[in-house]
Every structure is written in structure tokens, then in C-alpha cells.
C-alpha positions in Angstrom: -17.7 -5.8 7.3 -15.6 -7.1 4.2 -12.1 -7.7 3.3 -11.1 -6.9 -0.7 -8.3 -9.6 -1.0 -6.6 -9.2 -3.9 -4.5 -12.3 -5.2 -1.5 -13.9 -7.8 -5.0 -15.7 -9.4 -8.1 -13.8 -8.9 -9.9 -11.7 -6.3 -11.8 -12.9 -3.5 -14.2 -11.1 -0.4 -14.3 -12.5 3.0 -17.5 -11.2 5.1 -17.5 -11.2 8.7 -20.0 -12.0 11.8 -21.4 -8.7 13.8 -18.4 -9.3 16.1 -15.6 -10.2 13.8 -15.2 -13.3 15.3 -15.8 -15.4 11.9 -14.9 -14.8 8.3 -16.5 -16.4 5.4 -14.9 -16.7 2.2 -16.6 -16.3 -0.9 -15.7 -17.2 -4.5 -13.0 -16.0 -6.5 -13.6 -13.0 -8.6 -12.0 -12.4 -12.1 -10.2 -15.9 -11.6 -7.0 -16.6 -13.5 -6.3 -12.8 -13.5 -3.5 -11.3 -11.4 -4.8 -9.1 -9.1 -3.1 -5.7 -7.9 -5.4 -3.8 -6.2 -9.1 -4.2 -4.7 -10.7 -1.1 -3.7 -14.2 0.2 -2.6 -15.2 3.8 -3.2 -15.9 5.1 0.3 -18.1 7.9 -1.7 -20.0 5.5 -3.8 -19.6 2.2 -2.1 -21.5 0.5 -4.1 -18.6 0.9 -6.6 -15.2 -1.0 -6.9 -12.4 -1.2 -8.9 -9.9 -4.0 -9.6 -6.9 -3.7 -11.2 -5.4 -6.6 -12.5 -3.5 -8.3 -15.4 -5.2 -10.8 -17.8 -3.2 -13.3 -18.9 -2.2 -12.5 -22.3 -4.2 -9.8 -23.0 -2.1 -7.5 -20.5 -3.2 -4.8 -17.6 -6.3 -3.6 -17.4 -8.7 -2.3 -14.5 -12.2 -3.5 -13.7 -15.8 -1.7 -12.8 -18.2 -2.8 -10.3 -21.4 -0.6 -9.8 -23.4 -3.0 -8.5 -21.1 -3.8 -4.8 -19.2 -6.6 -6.4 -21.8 -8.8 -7.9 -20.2 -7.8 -11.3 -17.4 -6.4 -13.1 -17.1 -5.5 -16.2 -13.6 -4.1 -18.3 -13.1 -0.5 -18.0 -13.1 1.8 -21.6 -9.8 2.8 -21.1 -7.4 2.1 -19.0 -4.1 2.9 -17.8 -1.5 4.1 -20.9 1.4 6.1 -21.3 1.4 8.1 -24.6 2.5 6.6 -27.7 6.1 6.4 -28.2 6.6 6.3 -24.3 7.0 3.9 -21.7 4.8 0.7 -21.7 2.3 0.0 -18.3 3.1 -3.6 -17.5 0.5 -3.2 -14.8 -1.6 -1.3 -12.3 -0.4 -1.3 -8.6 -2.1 1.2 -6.9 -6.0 2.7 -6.4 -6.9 5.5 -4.8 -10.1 7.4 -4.4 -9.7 11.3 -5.2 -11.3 13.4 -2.4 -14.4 13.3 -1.1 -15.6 16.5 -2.9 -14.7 15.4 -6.7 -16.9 12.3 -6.3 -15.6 10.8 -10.1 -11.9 11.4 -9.5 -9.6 8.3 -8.7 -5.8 8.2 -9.2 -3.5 5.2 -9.8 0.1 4.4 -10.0 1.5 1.7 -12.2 4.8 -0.3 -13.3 6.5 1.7 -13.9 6.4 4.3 -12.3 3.2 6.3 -13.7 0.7 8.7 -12.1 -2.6 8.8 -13.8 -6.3 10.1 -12.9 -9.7 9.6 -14.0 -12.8 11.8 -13.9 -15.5 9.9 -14.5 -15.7 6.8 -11.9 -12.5 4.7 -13.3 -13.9 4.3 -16.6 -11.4 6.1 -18.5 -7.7 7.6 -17.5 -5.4 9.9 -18.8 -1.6 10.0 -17.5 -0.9 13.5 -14.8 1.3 15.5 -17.2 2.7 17.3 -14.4 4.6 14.0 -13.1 4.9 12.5 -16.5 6.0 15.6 -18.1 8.5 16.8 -15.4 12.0 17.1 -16.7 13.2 15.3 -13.4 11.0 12.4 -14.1 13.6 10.2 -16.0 16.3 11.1 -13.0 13.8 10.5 -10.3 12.2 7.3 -11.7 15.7 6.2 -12.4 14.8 5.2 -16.4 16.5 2.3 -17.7 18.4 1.0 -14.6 18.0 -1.7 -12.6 14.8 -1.5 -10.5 13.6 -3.5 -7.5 13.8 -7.2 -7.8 9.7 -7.6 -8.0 9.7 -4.4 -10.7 9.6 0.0 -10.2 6.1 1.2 -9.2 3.8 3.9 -7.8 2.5 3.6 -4.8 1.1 5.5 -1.4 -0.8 7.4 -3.5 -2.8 9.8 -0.2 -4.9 12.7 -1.1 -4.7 15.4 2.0 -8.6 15.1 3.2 -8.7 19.1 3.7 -7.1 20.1 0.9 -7.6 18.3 -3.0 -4.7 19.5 -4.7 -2.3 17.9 -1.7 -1.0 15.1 -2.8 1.5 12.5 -1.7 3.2 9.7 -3.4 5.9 6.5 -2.9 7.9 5.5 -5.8 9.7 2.3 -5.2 12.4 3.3 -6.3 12.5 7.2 -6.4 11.3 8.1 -2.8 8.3 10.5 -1.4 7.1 13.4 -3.4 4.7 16.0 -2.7 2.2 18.1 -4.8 0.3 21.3 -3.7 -1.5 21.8 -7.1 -3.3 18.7 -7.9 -0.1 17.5 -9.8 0.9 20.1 -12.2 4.3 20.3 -9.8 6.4 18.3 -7.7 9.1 17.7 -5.3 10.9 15.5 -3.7 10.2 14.8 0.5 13.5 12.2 1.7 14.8 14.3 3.5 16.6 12.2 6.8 16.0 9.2 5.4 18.7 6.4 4.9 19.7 4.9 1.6 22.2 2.8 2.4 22.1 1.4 -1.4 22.7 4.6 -3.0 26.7 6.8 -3.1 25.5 9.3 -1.0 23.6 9.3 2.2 21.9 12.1 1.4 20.7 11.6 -1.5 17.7 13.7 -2.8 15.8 11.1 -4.6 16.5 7.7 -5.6 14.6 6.2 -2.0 12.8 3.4 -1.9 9.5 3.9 0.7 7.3 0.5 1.0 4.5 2.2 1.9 3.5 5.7 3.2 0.9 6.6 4.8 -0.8 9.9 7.1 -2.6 9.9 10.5 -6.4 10.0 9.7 -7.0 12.5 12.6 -3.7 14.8 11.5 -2.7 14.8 7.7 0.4 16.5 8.9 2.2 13.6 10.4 3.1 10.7 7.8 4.5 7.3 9.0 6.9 4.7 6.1 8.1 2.2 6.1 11.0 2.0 4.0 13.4 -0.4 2.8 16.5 1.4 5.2 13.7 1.7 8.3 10.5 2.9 9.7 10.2 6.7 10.2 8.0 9.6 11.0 7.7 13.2 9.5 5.4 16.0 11.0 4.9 19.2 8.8 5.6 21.4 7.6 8.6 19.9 8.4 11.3 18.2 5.5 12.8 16.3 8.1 12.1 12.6 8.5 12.8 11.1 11.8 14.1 7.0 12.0 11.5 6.1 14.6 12.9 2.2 13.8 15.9 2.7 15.4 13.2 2.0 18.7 12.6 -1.2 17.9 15.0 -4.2 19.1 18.1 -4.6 17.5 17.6 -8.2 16.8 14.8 -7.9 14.9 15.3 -4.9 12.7 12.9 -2.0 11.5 12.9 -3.4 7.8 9.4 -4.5 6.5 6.9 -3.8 3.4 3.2 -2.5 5.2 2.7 0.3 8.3 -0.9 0.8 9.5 -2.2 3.9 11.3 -4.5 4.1 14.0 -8.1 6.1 12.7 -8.4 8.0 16.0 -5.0 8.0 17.6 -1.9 9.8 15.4 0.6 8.6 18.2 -0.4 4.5 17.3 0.9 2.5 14.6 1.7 -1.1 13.2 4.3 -2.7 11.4 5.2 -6.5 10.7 9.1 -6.5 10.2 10.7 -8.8 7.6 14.2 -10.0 7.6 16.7 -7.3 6.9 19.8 -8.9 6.4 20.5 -10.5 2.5 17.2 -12.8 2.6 15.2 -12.2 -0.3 12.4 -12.1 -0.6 11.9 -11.4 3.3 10.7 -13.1 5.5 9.4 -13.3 9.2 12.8 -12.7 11.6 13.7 -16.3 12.2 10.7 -17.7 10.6 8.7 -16.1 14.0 5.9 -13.4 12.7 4.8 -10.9 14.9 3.0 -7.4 14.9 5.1 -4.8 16.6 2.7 -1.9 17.8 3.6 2.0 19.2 1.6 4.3 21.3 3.5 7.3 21.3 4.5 7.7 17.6 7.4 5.1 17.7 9.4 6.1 20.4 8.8 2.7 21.6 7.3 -0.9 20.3 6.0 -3.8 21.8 6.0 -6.9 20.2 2.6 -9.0 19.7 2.3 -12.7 18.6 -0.5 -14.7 20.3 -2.2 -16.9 18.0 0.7 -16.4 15.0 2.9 -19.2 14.7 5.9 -20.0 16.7 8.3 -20.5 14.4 8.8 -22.3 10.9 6.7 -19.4 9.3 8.7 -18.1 6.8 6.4 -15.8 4.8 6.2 -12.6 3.4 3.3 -9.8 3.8 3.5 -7.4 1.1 3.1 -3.6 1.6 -0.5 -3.4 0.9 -1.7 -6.5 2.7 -1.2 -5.3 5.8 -4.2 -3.1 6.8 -6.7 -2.1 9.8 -10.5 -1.1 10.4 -12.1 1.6 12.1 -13.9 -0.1 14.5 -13.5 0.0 18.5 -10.9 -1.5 19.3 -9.4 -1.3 16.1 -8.9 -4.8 14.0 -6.2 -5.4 11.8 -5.7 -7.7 9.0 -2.8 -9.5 7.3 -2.8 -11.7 4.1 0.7 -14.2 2.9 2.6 -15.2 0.0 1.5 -18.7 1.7 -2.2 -17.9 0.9 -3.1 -16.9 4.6 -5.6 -14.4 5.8 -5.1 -13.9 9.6 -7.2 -11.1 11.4 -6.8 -9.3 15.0 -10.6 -8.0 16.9 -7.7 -6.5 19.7 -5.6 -4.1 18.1 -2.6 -6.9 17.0 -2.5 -8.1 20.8 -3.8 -11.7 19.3 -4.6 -13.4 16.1 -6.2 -15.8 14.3 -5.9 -17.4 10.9 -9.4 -17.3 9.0 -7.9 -18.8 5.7 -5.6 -20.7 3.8 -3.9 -22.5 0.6 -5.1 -19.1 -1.2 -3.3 -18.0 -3.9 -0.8 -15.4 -2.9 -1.8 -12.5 -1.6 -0.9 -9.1 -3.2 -3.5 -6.8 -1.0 -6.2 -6.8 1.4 -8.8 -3.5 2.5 -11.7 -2.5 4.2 -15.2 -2.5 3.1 -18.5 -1.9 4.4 
């Protein structure tokens, strides 16, 4: 097994023992670049793309073909049309579904939706989002953003159905697609914006990170900047499973992860809600809060983390799991940590440090 760690200076790939029990940390990949997103196609894996920023010569996405040994530029990447908005960089990766085995989609900053058809190698924007005359409203154009920029994000492709689509827009909110992108609309519905005149606001949300329950599409978990919640279609109706967890730590926080068999277990790592920014660990006290029964109730977990004085940050996509049994999970720091759980979160350990900071972390085989 493999970790895809993408950092502030460069990618890197941590390989494990049979067991999980030891990590080894290879060198760094496209060094010097800042690195977004590091993502292996589960249909192809011996393909990966990188999207990163160069320096001075600005975003751009990288090609593997050859399981990481070596990347090269892609043709084309990332761009809104001429006379448009300008792509400060690529944030998100996604494979399409399993049965279009060329298609990926990615979202940039800002907030952009684009797809490719032939393996990453060359992308065109999704005129359906782009072109949408609530775009400007939704992706709030030329106002104030949040603090670390506007992006796309959550991009999740419905595994029985290709034209399903889900997205995050930080800000904007959730939106759904049932044609592959030619329309959309907005899914917020129940959830808090305490930041925004009215409470019930349409759009205008900011998700952290969105994601579905491998084993039923239908129910999506998010974490959001106003709480953790839970939405089971076909439902509009999100539910604020945070207000389970203690009061004194909060249900604010950037990444959720799903169990792959179980649609009633999840993980999140809270940050500090009050006015700390960036957030941090409540307290400077990390820990993995973890629900069986689809947030009703949490349970705290912190062996191994450290006991205080820890005053990180774990962004929304470095905070991931595996599908192995029992399920491990992984997080990576703005400290330059990579810590790892073989339990389910129940304990940890810390398999690197002094990295550069880290953006993102998946799964490969």
C-alpha cells in the first residue's frame, strides 16, 4: 500500500510493510512545486496525476503512466476561456466513472469545473457550470472569498449512474447534476450559515469537504465550516449530525472520512471553532472523533496523538482512510506530519516529520 502526499514543496509517496506497521518515505517528486492534489487512477493505476503550481511559470497538472517513476507536463491544462476568469491553480482530482475509462474532472481556484477525455492530457472547462447564468451569484464573483482563496472541491461521481454528479464550492455550497453537467442546482438545504443575512440561504455555503457512503451513494456526510451533517436521498434535507458531538469541542473541522463497508461509520478531526484562524487542534489536544450509527453519537480517540501543545491544522483532503480490514486511516499537518491508524482511529502513530506542509494525502495500491 501507498500514500500520495501532496505538499507546499513537492510530492512525496510513503510505502508501507504487509501489515502497515512501517512507512518508508521516498523522495520528493516535482520538488519546488506546490502541490494540490496526488491521485492514482483506480482504473489504470498505473497512471497518476499531480496538480500543482510551478513557481513562476503558474498551474499546471502532471502525467504519470509509468506508477510514478515519471511525470511529465500535461498538453493542456486547466483554462477558463479567453476574456474570463484566470485559474490560479488546480485543487481537486477526480477520476470519472469506471465505465468512461479517459474521463477525469477537476475543480480549480476559483471556482471552475473542468473534464478531460483522454487520460488528463488535455481539459476543456464543463459549459454547463461555467456557462450557468447563476454561476456569478453562486460563485459569489468579485467578493471576498475564503481567507486561503474560492475553490472546487468534493468533486464524487455517483458509481451507478455517470451523469450524477456532486460538487463543494468553498464558498457557494453543494450542487448536484443528473446530466453529466449540462445542469445544476443547488443541495444546502438545513444547513447553517451563520456568516451569511439569512439562515436559509440557498447558496452562498461553505462545505470543507463532501463526501458519499461507498456501500450507499444516497447518503452523503460534510463537513462544513457551520458543522458536520448528514443527507440521505432523495431527500433536500441536510441533518446537523454535529450537534452530537461535545459541546466543548465543537463540530467545526476541514476533512470527514467514510467507512468502505459501513454507511453508519465515519471520521472527523475537529479544529477550533471559535475566531482562531487558521484552526487548530481544540486546546492544542488533536484527536479523531469516530460514529457508528451515522452521527448520532461520537467517541473521541487519541492514543498515540499528542497530549497537548499540538497546535496544527489538517486540511480537508489530508485526512483520508483505506479499505483494508480494520480500516486504517491517515492524517498529514501544516507541521509536516504524516501520522497513520492500522485500528480504525482507536490509536496512532506518527511515521514522519519536518515535511513541508501538507496539502493532501490518498490511497494507492
Amino acid at each position: 500500500m501507498r500514500l500520495l502526499i501532496a505538499t507546499k514543496k513537492g510530492a512525496f509517496v510513503a510505502e508501507s510493510d504487509k501489515g502497515r506497521r512501517k512507512w518508508t518515505l521516498g523522495a520528493p517528486l516535482l520538488f519546488g512545486n506546490i502541490i494540490y492534489h496526488f491521485v492514482q487512477d483506480p482504473r489504470a493505476p498505473k497512471r497518476m496525476l499531480i496538480a500543482g503550481q510551478a513557481g513562476h511559470l503558474g498551474p499546471t497538472l502532471y502525467r504519470s503512466e509509468n506508477n510514478g517513476k515519471s511525470f511529465k507536463e500535461v498538453k493542456r491544462p486547466p483554462g477558463f476561456p479567453k476574456g474570463g476568469r484566470t485559474v490560479d491553480h488546480t485543487f481537486w482530482l477526480t477520476p470519472g466513472h469506471s465505465s468512461q475509462p479517459g474521463l477525469w474532472y477537476a475543480g480549480t481556484s476559483p471556482q471552475g469545473l473542468f473534464r478531460s477525455e483522454d487520460h488528463g492530457e488535455t481539459w476543456q472547462v464543463v459549459e454547463g457550470f461555467e456557462n450557468h447564468p447563476m454561476r456569478p451569484q453562486w460563485c459569489a464573483d468579485g467578493q471576498q472569498g475564503p481567507p486561503d482563496g474560492a475553490r472546487m472541491h468534493s468533486i464524487n461521481v455517483d458509481p451507478r449512474d455517470a451523469n450524477h454528479l456532486y460538487v463543494g464550492m468553498s464558498a457557494g455550497g453543494v450542487f448536484e447534476s443528473l446530466d453529466a453537467g449540462e445542469t445544476w442546482s443547488p443541495l444546502n438545504k438545513g444547513v447553517s450559515a451563520e456568516f451569511l443575512p439569512s439562515p436559509d440561504a440557498e447558496f452562498g455555503h461553505d462545505p470543507h469537504c463532501v463526501r458519499f457512503a461507498p456501500t450507499n451513494p444516497d447518503r452523503l456526510y460534510q463537513q462544513n465550516h457551520c458543522g458536520i451533517y448528514r443527507i440521505d436521498r432523495p431527500s433536500n434535507q441536510w441533518t446537523r449530525i454535529g450537534d452530537n458531538m461535545p459541546k466543548k469541542i465543537g463540530d467545526i473541522g476541514f476533512g470527514i472520512v467514510v467507512h468502505p463497508r459501513d454507511q453508519n461509520t465515519c471520521w472527523v478531526f475537529p479544529m477550533d471553532g471559535t475566531q482562531v484562524w487558521p484552526r487548530t487542534s481544540p486546546g492544542g489536544k488533536p484527536a479523531i472523533y469516530k460514529s457508528t450509527n451515522a452521527g448520532r453519537k461520537w467517541v473521541r480517540f487519541d492514543k498515540g496523538l499528542p497530549a497537548g501543545q499540538a497546535w496544527f491544522t489538517v486540511y480537508r483532503q489530508a485526512f483520508t482512510g483505506d479499505g483494508s480490514d480494520p480500516v486504517g486511516l491517515y492524517f498529514g499537518t501544516t507541521g509536516g506530519e504524516l501520522w497513520a491508524s492500522r485500528d480504525e482511529g482507536e490509536s496512532w502513530k506518527q511515521h514522519a516529520g519536518h515535511l513541508p506542509r501538507i496539502h493532501a494525502i490518498e490511497v494507492a495500491g
